[in-house]
N, C-alpha and C positions, 0 to 999 in steps of 0.2 A: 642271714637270708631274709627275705622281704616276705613279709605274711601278708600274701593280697586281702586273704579270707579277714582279716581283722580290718579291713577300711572300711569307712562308710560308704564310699560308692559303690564296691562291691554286691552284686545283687543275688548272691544264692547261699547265703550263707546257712542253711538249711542241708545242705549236699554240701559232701568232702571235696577237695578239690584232688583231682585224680593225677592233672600231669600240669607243667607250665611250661609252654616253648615261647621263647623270643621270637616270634615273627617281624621284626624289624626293632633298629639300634642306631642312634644316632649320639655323639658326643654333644652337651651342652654345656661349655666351660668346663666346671668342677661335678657336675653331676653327669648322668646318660638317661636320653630321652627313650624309651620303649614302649614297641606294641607288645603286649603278652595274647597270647593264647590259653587261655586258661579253659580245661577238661574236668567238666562234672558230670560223671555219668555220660549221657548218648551227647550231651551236649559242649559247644565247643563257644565260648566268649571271647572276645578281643577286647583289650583294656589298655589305655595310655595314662601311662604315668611316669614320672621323673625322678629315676630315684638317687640320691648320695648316699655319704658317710662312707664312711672307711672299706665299709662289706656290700654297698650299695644297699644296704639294708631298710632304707625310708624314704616317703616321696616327701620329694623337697619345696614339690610347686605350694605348698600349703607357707615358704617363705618368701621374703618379699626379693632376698638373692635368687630363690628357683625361679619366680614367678617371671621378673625381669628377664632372666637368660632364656626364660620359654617362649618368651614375647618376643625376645629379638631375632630366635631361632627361627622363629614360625616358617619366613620364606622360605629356608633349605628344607625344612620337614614335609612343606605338602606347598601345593598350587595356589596361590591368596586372590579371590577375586572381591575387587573392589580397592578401597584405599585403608590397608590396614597402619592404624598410627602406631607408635614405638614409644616408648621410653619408658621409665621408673614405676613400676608395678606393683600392686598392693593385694592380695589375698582376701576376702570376703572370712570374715573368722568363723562364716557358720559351714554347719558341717553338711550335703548334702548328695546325691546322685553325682554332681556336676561339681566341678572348680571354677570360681566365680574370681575375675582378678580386676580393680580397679587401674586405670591408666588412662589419668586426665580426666578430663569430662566425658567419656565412654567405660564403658563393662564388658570386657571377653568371659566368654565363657567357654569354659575348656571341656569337651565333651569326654568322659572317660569310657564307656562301656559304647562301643562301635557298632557298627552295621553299615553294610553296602547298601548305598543310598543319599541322597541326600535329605540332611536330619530335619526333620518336621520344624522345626525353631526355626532353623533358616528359613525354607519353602514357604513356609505361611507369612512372618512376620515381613520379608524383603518384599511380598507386593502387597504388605496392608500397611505400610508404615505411613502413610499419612490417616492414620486411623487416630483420634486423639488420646485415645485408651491404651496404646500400646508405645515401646521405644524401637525408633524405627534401625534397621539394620546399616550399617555403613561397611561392611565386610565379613567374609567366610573364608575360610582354608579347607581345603581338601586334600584326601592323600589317596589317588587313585577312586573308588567309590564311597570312600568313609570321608564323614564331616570333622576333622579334628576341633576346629574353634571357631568361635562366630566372636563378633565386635558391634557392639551396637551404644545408641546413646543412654549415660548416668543419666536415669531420672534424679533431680537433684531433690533431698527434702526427704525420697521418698522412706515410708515405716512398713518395714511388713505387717501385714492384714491380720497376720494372725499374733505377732507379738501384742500389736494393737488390742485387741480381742482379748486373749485371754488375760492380758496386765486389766485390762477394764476400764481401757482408755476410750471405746468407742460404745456409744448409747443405741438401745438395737433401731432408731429411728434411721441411726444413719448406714444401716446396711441396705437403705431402700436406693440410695446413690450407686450403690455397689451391682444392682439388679441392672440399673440403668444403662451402668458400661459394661456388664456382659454381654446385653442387647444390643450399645453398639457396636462393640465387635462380632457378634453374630451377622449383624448385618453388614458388617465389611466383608466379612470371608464368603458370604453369600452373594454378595455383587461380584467380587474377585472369584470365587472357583464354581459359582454356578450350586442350586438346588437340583437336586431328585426328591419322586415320588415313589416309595415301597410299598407294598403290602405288611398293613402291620403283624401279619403271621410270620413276612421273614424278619421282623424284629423282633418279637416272641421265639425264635427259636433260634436266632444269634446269642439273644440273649441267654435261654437255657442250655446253649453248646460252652457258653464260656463258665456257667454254673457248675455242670460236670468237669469240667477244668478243675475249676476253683475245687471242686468237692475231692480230685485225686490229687492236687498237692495242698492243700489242706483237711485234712478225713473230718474236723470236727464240724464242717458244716453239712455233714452227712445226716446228723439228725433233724435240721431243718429242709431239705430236699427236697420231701412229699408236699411241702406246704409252700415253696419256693416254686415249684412246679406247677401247685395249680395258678398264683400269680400270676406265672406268663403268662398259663393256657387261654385265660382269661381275656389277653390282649388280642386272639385271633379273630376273633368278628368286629375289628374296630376299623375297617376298612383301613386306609391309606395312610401314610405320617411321610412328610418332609424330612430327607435327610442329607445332611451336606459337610464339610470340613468345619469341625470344631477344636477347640480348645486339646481337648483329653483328658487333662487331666487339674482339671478345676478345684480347685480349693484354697484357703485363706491365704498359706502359704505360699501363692504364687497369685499374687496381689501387693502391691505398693499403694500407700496414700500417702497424697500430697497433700496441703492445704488446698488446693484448686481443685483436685480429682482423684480418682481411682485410676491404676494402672494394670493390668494382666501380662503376665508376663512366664516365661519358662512355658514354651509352646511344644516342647519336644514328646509330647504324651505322655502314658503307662508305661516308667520304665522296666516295669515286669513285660511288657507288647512288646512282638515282633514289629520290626517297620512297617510292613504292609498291614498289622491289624489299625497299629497306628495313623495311617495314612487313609483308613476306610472309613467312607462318611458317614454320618452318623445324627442323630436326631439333636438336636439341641438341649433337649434335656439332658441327657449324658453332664454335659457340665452344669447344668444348673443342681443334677442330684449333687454332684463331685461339692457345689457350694454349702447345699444343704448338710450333707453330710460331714462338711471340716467344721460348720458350727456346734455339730455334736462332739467333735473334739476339742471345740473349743471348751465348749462347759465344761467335759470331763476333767482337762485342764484346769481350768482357770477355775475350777468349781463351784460352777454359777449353777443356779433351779434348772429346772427343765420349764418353767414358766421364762426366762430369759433365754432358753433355744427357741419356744415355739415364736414368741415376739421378734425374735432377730428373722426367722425363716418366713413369718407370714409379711415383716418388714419387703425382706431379699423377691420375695417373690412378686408381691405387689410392682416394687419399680421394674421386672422383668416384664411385668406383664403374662407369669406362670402360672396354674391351677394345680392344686397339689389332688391330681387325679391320678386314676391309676397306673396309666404311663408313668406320670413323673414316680409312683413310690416303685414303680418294677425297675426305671434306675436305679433309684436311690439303694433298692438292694443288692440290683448286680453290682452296685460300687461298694457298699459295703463286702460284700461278700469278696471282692475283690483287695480289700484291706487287712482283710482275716488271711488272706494267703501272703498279701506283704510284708503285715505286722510278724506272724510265724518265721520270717527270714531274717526279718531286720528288730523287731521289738519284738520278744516274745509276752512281754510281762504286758501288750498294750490290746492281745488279741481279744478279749472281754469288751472292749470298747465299740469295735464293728460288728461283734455275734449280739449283745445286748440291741443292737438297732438291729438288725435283724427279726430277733424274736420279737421286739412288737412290732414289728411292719407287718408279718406274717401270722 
């Protein structure tokens, strides 16, 4: 039998899994393509994956036989718009949220854990592709309101930011480069989907509605609370902040370098967020914390000083053009704190790493 709860995309593994219904089944060759229904508690998830073996017991897309037969299938399984390419398919060896498959000079990525909607990845990335910081979309599938898989261009060359980082291949001079291409793709999605202006009390108390969140599925940032609290409270006489379609979910690992540049990439948000939280605009600092705060996992990582986080973050912010004022650190906590509830699902042995930035922000 297929233990969804032991995957890595899997996102509650914290909560038992209650029931699992096949809401849809398609034949792929030698495997079968499925939506699962998977029941935790009040809640109810949709998950695609491809499973073989004798029992159907394992997903297969993670080979380069699943991968191909899921590539070729695509048009029977859902609606393809745009020009989806075909042939001989190669898996991405790391493990993440998503399934990532090489085919030619482009990258599908296979969206597992669904929502009605179209998925942010797509939405954003298909009208910023002439953005130079990003790889622009050349195709999406859809199956009814779920985004099963998007196809966009191999950046060729490219290193993840963060393998980069913590191996100690990158000098903190050069995360000022890295600031630069945030900026401009802040300023693409900003011509493309338009600025608002908030009241920064309604961002002060978004922010402490997703704190209470954080604090009932994870209780141990219950002891920081009163002091998290006054942080926000703090933000409400700061008259107004700009807030518009970002990133989401910003950090090293969803960054490419090239010899020529930085790339951002993996636009789908918080995949602990609903679509709609996901979809709601938001200040730009939101990812610039998301930045600052993966260099703190970098050092823990790579076990570098905390003199080489503060040099790499006053680097990152400089080419941003950021001020690590108190906006930016009432991010940087809500994103930690936001880590401590994800680390508790997926790493429990890593949650020490976001409640330590916490307590001294606070």
């Amino acid at each position: 039998m297929f233990d969804i709860a032991s995957q890595r995309f899997y996102g509650a593994k914290s909560e038992p899994v209650d029931a699992i219904d096949v809401a849809a089944s398609h034949s792929v060759e030698d495997a079968q393509w499925q939506l699962l229904d998977v029941t935790h508690g009040d809640t109810t998830d949709t998950y695609q994956v491809l499973l073989g073996g004798a029992d159907l017991d394992a997903d297969v897309l993670h080979t380069d036989a699943g991968a191909t037969a899921y590539l070729a299938a695509l048009p029977q399984l859902g609606q393809v718009h745009g020009e989806l390419r075909t042939g001989a398919a190669t898996p991405l060896g790391a493990e993440q949220s998503n399934t990532s498959l090489v085919v030619g000079d482009t990258i599908v990525k296979v969206f597992r854990r669904l929502e009605d909607g179209l998925n942010p990845d797509v939405e954003l990335l298909s009208r910023i592709g002439d953005c130079p910081n990003v790889a622009a979309v050349n195709a999406y599938v859809t199956r009814g309101e779920q985004t099963l898989a998007m196809q966009q261009q191999l950046i060729s060359g490219g290193v993840d930011g963060f393998e980069l980082a913590t191996g100690g291949a990158l000098d903190p001079a050069e995360f000022g480069a890295l600031g630069e291409a945030m900026r401009t793709v802040h300023d693409a999605l900003a011509q493309e989907f338009g600025v608002e202006h908030v009241d920064a009390a309604r961002v002060a108390q978004r922010l402490a509605a997703n704190f209470d969140e954080y604090v009932r599925r994870a209780p141990v940032l219950a002891d920081v609370a009163p002091r998290v609290a006054q942080l926000y409270a703090a933000l409400d006489a700061s008259g107004s902040v700009p807030v518009q379609r970002v990133h989401g979910d910003l950090h090293l690992g969803q960054t490419l370098k090239t010899p020529e540049r930085w790339y951002l990439i993996d636009f789908e948000g918080e995949p602990a967020r609903s679509l709609a939280q996901r979809r709601r605009l938001d200040h730009r600092l939101r990812d610039v914390a998301g930045m600052v705060r993966s260099l703190g996992y970098a050092r823990a990582v790579g076990g570098f000083t905390p003199e080489w986080e503060q040099a790499c973050t006053k680097t990152l912010l400089a080419g941003y053009g950021a001020k690590h004022d108190a906006l930016l650190a009432a991010y940087i906590v809500d994103k930690a704190a936001y880590e401590v509830v994800y680390e508790a699902n997926n790493r429990p042995d890593w949650v020490d790493i976001p409640m330590q930035a916490i307590t001294q922000l606070v």
